[in-house]
N, C-alpha and C positions, 0 to 999 in steps of 0.2 A: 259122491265120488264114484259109484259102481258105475252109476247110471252113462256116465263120460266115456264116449265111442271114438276110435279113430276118426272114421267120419264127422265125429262133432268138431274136432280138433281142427282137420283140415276146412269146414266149413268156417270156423271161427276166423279162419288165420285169412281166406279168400276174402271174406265180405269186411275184416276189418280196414278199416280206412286210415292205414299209416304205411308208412317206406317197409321197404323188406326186411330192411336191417334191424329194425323196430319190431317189426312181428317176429325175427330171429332170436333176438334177445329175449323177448318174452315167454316164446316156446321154450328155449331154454330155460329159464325161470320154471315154468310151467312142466318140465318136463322132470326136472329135479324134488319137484316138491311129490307129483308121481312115483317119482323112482323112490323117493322116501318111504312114500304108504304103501308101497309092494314090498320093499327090500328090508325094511327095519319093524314093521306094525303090521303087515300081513292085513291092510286092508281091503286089498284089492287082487288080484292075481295076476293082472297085464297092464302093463304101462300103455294108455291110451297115446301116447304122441312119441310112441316107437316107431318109427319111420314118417313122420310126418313133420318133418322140417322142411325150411326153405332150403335148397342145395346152395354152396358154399358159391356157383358160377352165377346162380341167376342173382345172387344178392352182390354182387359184384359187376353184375354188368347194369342194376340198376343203379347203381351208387351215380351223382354225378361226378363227373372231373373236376378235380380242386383248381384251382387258378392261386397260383401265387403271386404275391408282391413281387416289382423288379428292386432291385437294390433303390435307383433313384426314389421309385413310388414309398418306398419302405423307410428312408431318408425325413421325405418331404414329410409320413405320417408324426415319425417319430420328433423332428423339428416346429410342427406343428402345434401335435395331441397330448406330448408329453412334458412334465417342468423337467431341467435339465439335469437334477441329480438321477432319473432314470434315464436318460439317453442312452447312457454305454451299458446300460442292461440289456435296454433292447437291440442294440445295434449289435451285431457282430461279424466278422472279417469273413470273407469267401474262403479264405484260405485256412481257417479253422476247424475244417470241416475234414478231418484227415482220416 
């Protein structure tokens, strides 16, 4: 646990191979179990992934853009894919959305 560098940290988060949003969530994991063995156990004396997060803009301009159902398409799914005691579960009014 000493041995763990900022540097390691940001190296870890660059070469791993998943979304950003993904290495965000982890870093945080990772960052909390840190903040543990400095703050409560006095293992360590600096949190190695203090400042070394993904920023909130680039994990958000990599997200892609969701696409949603149109009413029809969402219709067609639900009259399809579903037995009809769930229909009116899943369907619901535009106008409920207040």
């Amino acid at each position: 646990m000493q041995d763990v560098t900022p540097k390691d940290v940001r190296l870890w988060l660059s070469r791993w191979d998943q979304g950003l949003k993904t290495k965000a969530n982890y870093h945080g994991l990772l960052f909390a179990v840190f903040a543990w063995a400095v703050e409560e156990h006095a293992f360590i004396t600096v949190n190695p992934c203090a400042k070394t997060a993904p920023s909130r803009p680039t994990i958000k301009a990599e997200q892609p853009e969701r696409t949603w159902l149109t009413e029809a398409e969402s219709k067609t799914f639900t009259d399809l894919h579903r037995p009809s005691p769930t229909r009116s579960w899943l369907r619901t009014p535009a106008t409920s959305c207040a």
